[in-house]
N, CA, C and O atoms as CSV, one atom per row, in Angstrom:
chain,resi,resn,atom,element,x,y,z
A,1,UNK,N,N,0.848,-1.170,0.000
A,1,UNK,CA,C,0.000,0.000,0.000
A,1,UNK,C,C,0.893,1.233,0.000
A,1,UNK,O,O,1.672,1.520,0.909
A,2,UNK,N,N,0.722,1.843,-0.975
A,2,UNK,CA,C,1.722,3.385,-1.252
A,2,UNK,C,C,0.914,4.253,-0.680
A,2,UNK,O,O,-0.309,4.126,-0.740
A,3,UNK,N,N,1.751,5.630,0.191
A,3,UNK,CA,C,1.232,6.553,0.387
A,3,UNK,C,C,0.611,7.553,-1.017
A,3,UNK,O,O,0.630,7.113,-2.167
A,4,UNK,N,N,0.308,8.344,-0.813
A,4,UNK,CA,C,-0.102,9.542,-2.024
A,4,UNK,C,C,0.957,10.309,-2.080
A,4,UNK,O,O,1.686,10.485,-1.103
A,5,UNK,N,N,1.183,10.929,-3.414
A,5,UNK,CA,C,2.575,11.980,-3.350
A,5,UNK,C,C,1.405,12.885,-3.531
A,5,UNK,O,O,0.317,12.874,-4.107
A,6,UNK,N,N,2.268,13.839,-2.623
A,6,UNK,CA,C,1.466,15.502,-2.946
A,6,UNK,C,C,1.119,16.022,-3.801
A,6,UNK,O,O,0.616,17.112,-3.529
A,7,UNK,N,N,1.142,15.640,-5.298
A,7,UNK,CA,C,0.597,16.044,-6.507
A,7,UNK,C,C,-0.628,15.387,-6.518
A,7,UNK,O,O,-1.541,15.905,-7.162
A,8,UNK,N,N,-0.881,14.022,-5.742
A,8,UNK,CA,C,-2.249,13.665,-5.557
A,8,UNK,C,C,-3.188,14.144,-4.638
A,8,UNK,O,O,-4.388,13.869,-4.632
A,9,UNK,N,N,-2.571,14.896,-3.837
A,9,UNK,CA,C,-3.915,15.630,-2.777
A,9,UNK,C,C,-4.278,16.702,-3.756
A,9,UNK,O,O,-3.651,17.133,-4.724
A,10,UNK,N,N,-5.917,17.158,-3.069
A,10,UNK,CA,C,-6.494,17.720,-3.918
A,10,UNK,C,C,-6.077,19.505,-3.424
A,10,UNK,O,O,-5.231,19.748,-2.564
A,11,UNK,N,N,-6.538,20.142,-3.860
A,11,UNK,CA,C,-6.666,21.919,-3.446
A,11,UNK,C,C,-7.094,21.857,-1.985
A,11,UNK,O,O,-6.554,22.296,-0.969
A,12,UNK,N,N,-8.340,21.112,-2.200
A,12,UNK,CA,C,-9.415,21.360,-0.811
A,12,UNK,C,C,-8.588,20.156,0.115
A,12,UNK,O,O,-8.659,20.460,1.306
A,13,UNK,N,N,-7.922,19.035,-0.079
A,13,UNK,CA,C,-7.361,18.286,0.968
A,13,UNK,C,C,-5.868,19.385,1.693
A,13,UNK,O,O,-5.402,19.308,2.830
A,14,UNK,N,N,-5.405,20.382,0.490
A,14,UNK,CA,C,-4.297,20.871,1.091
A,14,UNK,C,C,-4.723,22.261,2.174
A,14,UNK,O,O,-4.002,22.979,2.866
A,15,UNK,N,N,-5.977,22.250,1.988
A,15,UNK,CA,C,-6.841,23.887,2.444
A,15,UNK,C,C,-7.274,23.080,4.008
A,15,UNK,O,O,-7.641,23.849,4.897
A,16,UNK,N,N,-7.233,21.549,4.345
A,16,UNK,CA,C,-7.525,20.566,5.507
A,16,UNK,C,C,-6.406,20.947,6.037
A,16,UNK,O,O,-6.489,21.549,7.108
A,17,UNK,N,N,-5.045,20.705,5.439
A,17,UNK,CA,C,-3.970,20.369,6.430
A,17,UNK,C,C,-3.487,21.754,6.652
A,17,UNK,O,O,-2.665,21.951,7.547
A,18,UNK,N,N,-3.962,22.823,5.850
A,18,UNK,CA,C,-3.479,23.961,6.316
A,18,UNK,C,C,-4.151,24.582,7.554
A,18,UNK,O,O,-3.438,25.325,8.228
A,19,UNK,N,N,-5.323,24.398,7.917
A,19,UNK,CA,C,-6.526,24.265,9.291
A,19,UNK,C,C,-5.768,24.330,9.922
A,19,UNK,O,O,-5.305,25.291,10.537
A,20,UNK,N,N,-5.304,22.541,9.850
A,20,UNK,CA,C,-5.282,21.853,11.180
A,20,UNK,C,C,-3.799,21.988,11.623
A,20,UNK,O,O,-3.415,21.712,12.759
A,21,UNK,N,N,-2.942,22.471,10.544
A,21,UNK,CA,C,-1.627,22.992,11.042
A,21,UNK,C,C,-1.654,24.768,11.859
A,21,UNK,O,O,-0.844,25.232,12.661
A,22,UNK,N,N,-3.062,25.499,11.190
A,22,UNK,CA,C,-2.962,26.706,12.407
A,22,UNK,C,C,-3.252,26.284,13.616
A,22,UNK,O,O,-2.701,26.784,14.597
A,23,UNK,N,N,-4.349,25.100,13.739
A,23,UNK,CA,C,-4.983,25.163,14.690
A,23,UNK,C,C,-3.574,24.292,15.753
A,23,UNK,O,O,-3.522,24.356,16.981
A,24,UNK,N,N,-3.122,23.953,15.349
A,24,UNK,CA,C,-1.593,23.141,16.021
A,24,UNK,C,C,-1.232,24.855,16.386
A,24,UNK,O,O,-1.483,25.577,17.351
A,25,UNK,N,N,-0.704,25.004,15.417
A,25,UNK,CA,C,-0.105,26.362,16.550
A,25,UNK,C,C,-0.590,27.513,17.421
A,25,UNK,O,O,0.012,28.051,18.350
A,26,UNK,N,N,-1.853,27.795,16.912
A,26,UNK,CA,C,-2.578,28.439,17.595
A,26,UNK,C,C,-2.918,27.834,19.534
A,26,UNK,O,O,-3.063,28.492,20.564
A,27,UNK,N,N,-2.929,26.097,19.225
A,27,UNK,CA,C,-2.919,25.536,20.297
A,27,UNK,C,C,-1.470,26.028,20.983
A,27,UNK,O,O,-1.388,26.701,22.011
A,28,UNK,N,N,-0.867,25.764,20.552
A,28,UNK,CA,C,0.724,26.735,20.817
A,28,UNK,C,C,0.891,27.978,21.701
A,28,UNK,O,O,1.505,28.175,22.749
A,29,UNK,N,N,0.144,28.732,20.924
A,29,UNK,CA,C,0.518,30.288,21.086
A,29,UNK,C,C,-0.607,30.252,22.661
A,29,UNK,O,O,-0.095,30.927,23.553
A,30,UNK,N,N,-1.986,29.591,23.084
A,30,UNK,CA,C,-2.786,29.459,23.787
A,30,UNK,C,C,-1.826,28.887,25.330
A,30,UNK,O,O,-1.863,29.357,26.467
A,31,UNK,N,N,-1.145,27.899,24.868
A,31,UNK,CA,C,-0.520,27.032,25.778
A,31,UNK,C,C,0.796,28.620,26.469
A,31,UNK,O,O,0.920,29.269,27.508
A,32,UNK,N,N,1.428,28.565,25.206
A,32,UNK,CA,C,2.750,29.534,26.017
A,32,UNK,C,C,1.848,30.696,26.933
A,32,UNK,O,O,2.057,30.723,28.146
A,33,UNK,N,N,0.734,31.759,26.271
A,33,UNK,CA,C,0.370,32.640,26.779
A,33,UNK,C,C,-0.105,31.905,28.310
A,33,UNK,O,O,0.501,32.267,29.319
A,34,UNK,N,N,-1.078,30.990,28.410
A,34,UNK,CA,C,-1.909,30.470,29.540
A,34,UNK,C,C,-0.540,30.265,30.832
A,34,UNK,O,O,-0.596,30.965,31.843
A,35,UNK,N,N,0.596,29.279,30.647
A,35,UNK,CA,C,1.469,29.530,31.261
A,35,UNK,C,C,2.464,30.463,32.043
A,35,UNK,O,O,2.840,30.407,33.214
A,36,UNK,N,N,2.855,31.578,30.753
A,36,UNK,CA,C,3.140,32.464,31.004
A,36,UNK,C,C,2.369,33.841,31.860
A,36,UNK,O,O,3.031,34.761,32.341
A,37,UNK,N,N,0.924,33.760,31.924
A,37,UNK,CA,C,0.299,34.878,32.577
A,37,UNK,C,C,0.339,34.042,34.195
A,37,UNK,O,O,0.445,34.665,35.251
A,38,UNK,N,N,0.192,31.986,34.065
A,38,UNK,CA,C,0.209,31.942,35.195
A,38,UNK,C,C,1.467,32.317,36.582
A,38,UNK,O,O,1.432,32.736,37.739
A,39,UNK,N,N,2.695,31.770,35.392
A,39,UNK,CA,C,3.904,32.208,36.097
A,39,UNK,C,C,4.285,33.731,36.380
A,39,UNK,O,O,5.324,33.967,36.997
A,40,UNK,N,N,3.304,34.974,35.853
A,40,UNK,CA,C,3.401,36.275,36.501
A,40,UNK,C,C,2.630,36.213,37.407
A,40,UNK,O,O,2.888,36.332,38.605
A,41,UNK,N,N,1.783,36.053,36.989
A,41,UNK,CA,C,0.355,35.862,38.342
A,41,UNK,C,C,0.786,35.543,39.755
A,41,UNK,O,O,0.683,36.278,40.737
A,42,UNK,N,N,1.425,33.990,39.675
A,42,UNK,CA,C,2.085,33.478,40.604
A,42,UNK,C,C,2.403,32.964,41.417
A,42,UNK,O,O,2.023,32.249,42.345
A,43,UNK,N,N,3.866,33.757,40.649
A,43,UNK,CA,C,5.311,33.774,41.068
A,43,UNK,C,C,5.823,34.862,40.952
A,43,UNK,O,O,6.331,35.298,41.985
A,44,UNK,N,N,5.888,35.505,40.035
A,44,UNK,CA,C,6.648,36.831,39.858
A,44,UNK,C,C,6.148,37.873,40.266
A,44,UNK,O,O,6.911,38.802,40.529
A,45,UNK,N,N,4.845,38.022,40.425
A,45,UNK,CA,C,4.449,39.445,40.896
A,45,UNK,C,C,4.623,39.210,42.698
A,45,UNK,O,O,4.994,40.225,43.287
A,46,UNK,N,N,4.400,38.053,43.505
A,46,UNK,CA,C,4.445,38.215,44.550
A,46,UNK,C,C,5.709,37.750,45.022
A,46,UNK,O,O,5.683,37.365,46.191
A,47,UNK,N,N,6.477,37.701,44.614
A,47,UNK,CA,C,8.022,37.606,44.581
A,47,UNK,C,C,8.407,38.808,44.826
A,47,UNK,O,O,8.773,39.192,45.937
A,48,UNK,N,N,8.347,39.650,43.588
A,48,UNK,CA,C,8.626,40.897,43.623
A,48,UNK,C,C,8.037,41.691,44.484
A,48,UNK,O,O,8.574,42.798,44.537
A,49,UNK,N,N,7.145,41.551,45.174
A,49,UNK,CA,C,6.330,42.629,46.063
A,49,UNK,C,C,6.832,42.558,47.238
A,49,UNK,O,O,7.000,43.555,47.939
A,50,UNK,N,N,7.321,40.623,47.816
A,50,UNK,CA,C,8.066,40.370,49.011
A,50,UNK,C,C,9.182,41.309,48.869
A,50,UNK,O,O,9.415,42.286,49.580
A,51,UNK,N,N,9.962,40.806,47.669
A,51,UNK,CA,C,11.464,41.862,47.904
A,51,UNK,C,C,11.149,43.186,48.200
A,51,UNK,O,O,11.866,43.792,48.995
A,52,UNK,N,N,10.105,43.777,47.641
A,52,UNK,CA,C,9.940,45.482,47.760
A,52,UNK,C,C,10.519,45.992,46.408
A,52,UNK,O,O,11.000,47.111,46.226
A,53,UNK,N,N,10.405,45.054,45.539
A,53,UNK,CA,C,10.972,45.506,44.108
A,53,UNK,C,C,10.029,46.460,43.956
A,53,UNK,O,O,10.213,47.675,44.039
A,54,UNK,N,N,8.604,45.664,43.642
A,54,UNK,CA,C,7.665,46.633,43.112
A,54,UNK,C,C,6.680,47.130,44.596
A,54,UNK,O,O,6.607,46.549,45.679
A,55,UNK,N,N,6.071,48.279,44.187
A,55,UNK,CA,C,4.482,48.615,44.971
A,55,UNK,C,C,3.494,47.345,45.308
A,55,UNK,O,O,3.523,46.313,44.637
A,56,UNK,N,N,2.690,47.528,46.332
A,56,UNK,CA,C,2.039,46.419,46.668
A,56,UNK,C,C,0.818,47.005,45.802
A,56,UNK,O,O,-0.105,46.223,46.034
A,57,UNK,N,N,0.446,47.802,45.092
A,57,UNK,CA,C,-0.582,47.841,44.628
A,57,UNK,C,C,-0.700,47.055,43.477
A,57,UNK,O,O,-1.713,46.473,43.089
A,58,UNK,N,N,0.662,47.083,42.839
A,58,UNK,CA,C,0.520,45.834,41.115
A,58,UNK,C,C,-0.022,44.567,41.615
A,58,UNK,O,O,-0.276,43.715,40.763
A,59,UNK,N,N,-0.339,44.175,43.382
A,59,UNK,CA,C,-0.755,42.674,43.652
A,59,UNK,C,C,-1.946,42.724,43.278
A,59,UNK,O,O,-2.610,41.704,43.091
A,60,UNK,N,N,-2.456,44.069,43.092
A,60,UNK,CA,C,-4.488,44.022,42.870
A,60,UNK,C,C,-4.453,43.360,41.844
A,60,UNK,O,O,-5.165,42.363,41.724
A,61,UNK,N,N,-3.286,43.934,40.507
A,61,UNK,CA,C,-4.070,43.109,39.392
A,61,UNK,C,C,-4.112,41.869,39.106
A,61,UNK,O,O,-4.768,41.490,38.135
A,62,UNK,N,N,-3.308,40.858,40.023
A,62,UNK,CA,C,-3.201,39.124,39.890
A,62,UNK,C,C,-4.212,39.298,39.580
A,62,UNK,O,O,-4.086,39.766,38.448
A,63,UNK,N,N,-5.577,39.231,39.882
A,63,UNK,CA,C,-6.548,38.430,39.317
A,63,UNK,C,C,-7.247,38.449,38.203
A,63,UNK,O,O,-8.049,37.579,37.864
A,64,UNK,N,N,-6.895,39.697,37.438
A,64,UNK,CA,C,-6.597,39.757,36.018
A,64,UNK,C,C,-6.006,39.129,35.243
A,64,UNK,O,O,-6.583,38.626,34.279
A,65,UNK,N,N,-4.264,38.943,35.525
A,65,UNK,CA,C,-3.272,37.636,34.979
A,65,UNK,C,C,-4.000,36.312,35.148
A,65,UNK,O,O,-4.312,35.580,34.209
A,66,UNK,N,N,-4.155,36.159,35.974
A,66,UNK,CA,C,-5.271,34.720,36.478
A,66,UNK,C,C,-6.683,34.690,35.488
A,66,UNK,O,O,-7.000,33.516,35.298
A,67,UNK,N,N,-7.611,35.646,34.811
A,67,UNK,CA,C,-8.018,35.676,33.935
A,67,UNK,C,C,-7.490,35.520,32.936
A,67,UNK,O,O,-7.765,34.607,32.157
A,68,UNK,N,N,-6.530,36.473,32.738
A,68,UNK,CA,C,-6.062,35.649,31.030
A,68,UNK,C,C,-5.479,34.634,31.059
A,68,UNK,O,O,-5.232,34.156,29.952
A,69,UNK,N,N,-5.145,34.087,31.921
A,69,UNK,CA,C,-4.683,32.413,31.934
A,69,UNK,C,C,-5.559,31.622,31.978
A,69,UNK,O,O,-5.388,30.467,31.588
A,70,UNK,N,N,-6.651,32.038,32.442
A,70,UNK,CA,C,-7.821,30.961,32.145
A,70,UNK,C,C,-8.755,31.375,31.229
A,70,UNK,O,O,-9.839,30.791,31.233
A,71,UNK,N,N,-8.527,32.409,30.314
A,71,UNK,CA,C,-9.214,31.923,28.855
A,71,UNK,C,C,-8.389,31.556,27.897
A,71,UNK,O,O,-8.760,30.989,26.869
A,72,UNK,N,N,-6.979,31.914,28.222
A,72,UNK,CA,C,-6.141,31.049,27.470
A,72,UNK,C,C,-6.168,29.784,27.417
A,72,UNK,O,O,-6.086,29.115,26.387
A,73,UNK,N,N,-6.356,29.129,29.222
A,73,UNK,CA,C,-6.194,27.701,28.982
A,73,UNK,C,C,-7.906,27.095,28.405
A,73,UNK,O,O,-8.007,25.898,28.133
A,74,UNK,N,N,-8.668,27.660,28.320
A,74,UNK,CA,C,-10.180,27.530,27.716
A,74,UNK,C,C,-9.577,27.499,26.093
A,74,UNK,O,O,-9.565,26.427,25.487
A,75,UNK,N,N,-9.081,28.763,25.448
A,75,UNK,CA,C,-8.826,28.617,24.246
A,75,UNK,C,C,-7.939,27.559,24.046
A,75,UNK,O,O,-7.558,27.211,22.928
A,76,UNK,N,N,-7.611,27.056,25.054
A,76,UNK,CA,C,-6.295,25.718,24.126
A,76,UNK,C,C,-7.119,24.735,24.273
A,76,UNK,O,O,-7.250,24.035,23.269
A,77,UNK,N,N,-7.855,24.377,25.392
A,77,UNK,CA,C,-9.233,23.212,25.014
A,77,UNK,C,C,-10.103,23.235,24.244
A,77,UNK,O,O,-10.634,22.226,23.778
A,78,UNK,N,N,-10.376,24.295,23.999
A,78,UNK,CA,C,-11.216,24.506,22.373
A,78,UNK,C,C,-10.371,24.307,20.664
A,78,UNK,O,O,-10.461,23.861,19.520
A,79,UNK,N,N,-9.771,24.849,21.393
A,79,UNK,CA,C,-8.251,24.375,19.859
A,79,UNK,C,C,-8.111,23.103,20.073
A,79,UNK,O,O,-8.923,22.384,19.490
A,80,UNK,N,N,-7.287,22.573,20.766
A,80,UNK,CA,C,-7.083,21.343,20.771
A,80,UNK,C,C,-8.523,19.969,20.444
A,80,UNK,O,O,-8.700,18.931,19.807
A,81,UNK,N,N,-8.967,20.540,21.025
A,81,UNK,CA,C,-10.831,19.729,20.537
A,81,UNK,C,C,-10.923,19.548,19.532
A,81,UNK,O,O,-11.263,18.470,19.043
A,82,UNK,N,N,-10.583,20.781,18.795
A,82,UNK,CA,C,-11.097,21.146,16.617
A,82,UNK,C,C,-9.713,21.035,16.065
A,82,UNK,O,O,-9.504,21.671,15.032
A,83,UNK,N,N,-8.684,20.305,16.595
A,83,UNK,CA,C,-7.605,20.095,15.927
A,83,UNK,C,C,-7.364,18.721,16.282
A,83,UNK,O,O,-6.215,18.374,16.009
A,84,UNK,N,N,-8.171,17.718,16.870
A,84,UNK,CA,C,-8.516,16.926,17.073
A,84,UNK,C,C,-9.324,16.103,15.761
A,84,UNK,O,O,-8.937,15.123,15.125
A,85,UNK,N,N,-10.422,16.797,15.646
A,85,UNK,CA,C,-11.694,16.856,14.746
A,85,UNK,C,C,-11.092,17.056,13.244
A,85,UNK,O,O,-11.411,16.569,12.159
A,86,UNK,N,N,-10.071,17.992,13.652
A,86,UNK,CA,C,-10.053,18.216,12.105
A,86,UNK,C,C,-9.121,16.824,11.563
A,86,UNK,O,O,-9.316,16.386,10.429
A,87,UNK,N,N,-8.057,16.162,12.525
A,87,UNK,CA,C,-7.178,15.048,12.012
A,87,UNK,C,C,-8.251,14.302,11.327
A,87,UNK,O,O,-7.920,13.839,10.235
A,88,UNK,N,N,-9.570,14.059,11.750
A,88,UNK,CA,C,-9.975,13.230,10.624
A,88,UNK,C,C,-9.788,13.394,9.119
A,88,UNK,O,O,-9.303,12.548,8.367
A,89,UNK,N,N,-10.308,14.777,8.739
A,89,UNK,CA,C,-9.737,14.440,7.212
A,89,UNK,C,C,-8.363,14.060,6.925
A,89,UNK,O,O,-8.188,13.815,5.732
A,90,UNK,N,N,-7.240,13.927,7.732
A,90,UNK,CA,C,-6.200,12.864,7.032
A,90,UNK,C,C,-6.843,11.688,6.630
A,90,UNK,O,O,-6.707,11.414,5.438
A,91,UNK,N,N,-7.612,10.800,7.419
A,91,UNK,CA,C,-8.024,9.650,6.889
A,91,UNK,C,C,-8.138,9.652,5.469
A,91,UNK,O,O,-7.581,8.745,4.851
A,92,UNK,N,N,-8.932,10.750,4.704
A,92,UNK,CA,C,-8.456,10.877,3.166
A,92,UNK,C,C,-7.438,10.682,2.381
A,92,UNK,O,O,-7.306,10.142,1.283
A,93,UNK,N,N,-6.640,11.277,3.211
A,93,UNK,CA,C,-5.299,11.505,2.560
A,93,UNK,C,C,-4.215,9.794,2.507
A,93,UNK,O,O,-3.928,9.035,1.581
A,94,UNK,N,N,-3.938,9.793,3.797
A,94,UNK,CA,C,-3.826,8.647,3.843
A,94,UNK,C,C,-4.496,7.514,4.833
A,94,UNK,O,O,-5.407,7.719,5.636
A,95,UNK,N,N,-4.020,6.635,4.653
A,95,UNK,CA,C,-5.297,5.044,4.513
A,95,UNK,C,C,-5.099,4.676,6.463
A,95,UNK,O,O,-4.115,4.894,7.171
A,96,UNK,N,N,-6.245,4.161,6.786
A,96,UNK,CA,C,-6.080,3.630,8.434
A,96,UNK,C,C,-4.601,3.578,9.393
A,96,UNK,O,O,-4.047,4.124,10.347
A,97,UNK,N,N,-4.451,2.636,8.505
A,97,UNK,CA,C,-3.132,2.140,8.724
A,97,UNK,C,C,-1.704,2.919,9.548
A,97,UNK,O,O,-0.853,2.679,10.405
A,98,UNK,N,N,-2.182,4.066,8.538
A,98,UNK,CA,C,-0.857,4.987,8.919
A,98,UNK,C,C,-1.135,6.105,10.163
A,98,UNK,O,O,-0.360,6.712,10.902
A,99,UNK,N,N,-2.889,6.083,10.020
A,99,UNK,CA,C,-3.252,7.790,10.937
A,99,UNK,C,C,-3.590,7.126,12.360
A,99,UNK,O,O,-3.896,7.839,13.316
């Protein structure tokens, strides 16, 4: 059983893998941000407030950082879900076996 060479996928099979390759990184960009607002949230902002680096007033906004970390980590379960969904159309492309 031969795979397909890429001159055999169609327009609309290459317009599939182009999806499901944003939706891969977009899951990406969801994951670094969700992490990253949690590790200011914290660690770093109340780190810094112990030392006396910063004002104790920047502690009000944790729970803002803590919001965008949790629609970030919402947007990476929603990405990841429909980048899930979308691997099915490989089955087109290529056969059981391989996906």
């Amino acid at each position: 059983m031969e795979l397909p060479l890429p001159e055999q996928i169609t327009p609309e099979q290459w317009s599939h893998v182009t999806n499901t390759l944003i939706l891969l990184w977009a899951f990406v960009g969801f994951m670094i941000l969700g992490a990253g607002s949690m590790l200011v949230a914290h660690i770093v902002v109340p780190s810094l407030i112990d030392n006396r680096d910063i004002p104790e007033k920047y502690g009000k906004g944790r729970p803002f950082v803590y919001a965008i970390a949790a629609v970030a980590f919402a947007g990476a379960i929603f990405v990841f879900v429909s980048f899930v969904l979308h691997l099915e159309e490989f089955r087109e492309i290529y056969p059981d076996t391989w996906v």
